[in-house]
C-alpha positions in Angstrom: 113.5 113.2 86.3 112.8 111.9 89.8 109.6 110.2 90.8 108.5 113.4 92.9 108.7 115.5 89.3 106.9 112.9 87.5 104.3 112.8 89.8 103.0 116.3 88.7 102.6 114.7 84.8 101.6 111.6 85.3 98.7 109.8 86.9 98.2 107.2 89.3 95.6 104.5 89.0 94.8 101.7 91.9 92.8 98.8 90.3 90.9 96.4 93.3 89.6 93.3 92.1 87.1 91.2 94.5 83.9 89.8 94.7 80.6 89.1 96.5 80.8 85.3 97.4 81.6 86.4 100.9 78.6 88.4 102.8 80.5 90.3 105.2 83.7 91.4 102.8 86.3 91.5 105.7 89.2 91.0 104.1 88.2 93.4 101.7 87.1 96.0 104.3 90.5 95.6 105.9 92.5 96.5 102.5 90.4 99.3 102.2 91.1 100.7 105.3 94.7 99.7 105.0 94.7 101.8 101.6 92.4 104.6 103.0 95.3 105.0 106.1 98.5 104.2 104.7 100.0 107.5 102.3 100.7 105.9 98.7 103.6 107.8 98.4 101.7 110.7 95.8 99.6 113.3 95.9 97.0 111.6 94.2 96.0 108.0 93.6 92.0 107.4 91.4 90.8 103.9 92.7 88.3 101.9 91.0 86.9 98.7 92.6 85.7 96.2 90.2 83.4 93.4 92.4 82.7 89.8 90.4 78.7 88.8 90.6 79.3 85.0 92.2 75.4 85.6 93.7 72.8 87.2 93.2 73.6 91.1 94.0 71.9 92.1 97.5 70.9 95.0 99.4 73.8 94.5 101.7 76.4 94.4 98.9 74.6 97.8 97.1 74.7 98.8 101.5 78.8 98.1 101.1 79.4 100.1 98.0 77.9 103.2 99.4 80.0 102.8 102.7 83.3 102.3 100.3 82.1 105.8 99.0 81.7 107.4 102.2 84.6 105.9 103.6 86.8 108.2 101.1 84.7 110.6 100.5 87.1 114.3 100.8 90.4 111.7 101.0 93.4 113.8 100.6 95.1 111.9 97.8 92.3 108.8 97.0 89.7 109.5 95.0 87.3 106.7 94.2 86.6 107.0 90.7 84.4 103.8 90.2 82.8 101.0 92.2 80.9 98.8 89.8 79.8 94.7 89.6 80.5 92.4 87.0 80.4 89.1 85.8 82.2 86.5 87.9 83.4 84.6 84.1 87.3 85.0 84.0 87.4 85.8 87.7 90.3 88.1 88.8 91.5 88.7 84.9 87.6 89.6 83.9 88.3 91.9 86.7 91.4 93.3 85.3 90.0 93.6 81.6 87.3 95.9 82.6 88.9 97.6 85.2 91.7 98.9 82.4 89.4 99.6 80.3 87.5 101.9 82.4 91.0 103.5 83.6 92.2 103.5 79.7 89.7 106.0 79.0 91.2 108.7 81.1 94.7 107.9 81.2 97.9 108.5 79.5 99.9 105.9 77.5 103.0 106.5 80.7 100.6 106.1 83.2 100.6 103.9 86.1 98.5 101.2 87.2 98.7 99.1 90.5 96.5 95.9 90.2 95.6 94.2 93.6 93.5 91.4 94.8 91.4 90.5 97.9 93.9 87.5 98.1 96.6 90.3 98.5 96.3 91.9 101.7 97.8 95.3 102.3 99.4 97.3 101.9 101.4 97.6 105.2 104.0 100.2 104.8 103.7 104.0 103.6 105.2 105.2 100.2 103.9 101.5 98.6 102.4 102.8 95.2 105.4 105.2 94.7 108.0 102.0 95.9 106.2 99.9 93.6 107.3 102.3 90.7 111.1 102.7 91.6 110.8 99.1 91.6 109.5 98.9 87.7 111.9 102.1 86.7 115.2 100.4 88.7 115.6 98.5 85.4 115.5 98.8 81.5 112.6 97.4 79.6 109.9 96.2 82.7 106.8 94.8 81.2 105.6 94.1 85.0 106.5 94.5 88.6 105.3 92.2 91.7 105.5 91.3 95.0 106.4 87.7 93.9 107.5 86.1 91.1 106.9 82.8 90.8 109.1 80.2 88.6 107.1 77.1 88.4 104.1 76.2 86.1 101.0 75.1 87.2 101.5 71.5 89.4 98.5 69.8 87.2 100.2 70.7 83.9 103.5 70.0 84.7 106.6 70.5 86.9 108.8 72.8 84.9 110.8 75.5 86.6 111.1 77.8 84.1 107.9 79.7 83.3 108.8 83.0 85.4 105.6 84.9 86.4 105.0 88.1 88.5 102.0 87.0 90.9 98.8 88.8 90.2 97.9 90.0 93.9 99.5 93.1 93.3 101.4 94.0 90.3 102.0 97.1 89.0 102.7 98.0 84.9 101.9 100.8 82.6 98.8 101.8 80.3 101.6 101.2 77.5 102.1 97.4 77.9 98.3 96.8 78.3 97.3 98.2 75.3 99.9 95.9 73.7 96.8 93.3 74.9 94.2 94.9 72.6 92.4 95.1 75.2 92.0 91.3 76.3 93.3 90.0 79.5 95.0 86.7 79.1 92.3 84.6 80.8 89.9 86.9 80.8 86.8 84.0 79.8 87.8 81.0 81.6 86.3 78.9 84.5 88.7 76.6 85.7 91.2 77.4 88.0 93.9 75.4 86.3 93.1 77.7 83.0 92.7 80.9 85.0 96.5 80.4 86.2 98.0 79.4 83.1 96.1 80.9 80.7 95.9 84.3 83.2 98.5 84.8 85.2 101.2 82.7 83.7 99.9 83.9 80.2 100.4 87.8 80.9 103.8 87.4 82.0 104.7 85.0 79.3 103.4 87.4 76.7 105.4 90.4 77.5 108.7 87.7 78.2 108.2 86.0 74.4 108.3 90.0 73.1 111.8 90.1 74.9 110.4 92.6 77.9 111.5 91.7 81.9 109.8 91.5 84.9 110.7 92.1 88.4 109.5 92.6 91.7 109.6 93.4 95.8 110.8 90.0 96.6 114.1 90.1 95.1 114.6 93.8 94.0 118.2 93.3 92.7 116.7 90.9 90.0 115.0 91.9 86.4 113.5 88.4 85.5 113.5 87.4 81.6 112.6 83.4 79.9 116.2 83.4 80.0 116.7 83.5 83.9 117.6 80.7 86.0 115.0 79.9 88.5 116.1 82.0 92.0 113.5 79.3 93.5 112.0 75.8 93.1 109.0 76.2 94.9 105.9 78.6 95.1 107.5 81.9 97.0 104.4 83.9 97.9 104.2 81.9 101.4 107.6 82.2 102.2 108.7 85.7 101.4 111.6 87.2 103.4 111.8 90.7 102.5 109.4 93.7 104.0 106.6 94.0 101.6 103.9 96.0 101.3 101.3 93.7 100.1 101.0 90.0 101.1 99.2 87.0 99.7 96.8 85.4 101.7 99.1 82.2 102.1 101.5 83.9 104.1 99.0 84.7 106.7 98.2 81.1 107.3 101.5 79.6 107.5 102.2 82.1 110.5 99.8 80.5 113.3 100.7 84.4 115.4 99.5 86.1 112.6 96.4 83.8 112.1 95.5 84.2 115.5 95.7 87.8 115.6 93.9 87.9 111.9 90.6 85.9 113.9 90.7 88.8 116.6 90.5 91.7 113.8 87.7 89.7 112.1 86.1 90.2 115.1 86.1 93.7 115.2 86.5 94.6 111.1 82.8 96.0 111.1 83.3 98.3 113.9 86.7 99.3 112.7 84.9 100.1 108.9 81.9 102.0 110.6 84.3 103.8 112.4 86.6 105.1 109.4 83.3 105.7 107.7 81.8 108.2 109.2 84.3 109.4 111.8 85.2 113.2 111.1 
């Protein structure tokens, strides 16, 4: 059955993670717009936005939720389901946790879910959700797909090559495998940045690898990754990537001085831009 029949029977979920520790949410308003503007690929995607409590929660931040809201209010395949706060313990994986539980409530056991982060900016190319998918289906047995993978281990822990790990600024994976979590994020209660990465994002991967499950992603799209596979790399990818993706970490933005440059000129206008997609007609 093609992705085009599927799409009928199964449903689409889009997960954002982010938080208030910046006042002005650019990057976040640009991802939105990006989503709002670029066609996933289905008919329908439900978004929920899950934003961490790092201070105090303003007037400004309640101001922004209602403008999220507005800005996708009638969309012709979004539809935002949720836009809640949280607590900032666990960061990103806290984020995750309570953001599949709240899709887990309406969704099937084959559904989809697309996880992305403020770090991971996009997307940048139509057809991204439904791309992401072809991606997880191209192989047998996909736990998780990324943009990246990433072979090395954490540099303060050690310098092993051969802890495989899709990158959590956008991954994609099924209500299936994350019940296989009981409902607990790997990560999900730490503090430290070290333990957030290994015990996070190094730990999901690593618990769908030990139960013999692959991963794969955008990066390298003729590879399904297992605790078996030889390292493709021997360094950190995400800055470096070489094939068109849709969604970009933050990294490769400020390696590319062009970019960066042009990046300070849209900051300058991101508010205008948001006000504009909010209430134009």
């Amino acid at each position: 059955m093609s992705i085009k029949d599927r799409a009928i029977e199964q449903k689409y979920f889009h997960c954002y993670a982010t938080a208030n520790d910046r006042s002005l949410y650019l990057r976040d308003i640009q991802n939105l717009i990006r989503i709002k503007n670029c066609y996933s690929g289905f008919s329908k995607v439900v978004l929920f936005i899950a934003i961490s409590e790092v201070k105090k929660i303003s007037l400004f931040d309640r101001f922004f939720v209602r403008m999220i809201k507005k800005m996708f209010h009638k969309h012709p395949s979004i539809v935002v389901m949720e836009v809640y706060f949280k607590s900032n313990i666990g960061r990103d994986f806290s984020s995750f946790q309570s953001l599949f539980l709240k899709v887990k409530q309406i969704a099937g056991v084959n559904d989809f879910i697309l996880f992305q982060n403020r770090s991971g900016y996009g997307p940048f190319q139509k057809n991204w959700y439904s791309q992401f998918v072809k991606q997880f289906e191209k192989f047998d047995s996909i736990a998780l797909c990324g943009s990246t993978i990433n072979f090395m281990d954490h540099d303060k822990r050690s310098l092993s090559d051969n802890l495989p790990h899709v990158q959590t600024y956008s991954f994609l994976t099924k209500v299936f495998y994350l019940n296989m979590l009981k409902d607990s994020f790997p990560g999900s209660n730490e503090t430290e940045q070290i333990d957030i990465v290994c015990k996070g994002e190094i730990a999901l991967s690593q618990f769908f690898l030990e139960k013999k499950y692959k991963i794969t992603c955008i990066e390298w799209p003729n590879e399904e990754i297992s605790n078996q596979s030889a390292a493709i790399v021997s360094s950190d990818i995400k800055g470096n990537v070489t094939a068109r993706h849709y969604f970009y970490h933050r990294t490769y933005f400020k390696k590319n001085l062009a970019i960066k440059i042009n990046q300070i000129k849209n900051d300058l206008f991101t508010w205008f831009i948001f006000l504009y997609h909010v209430y134009k007609k």
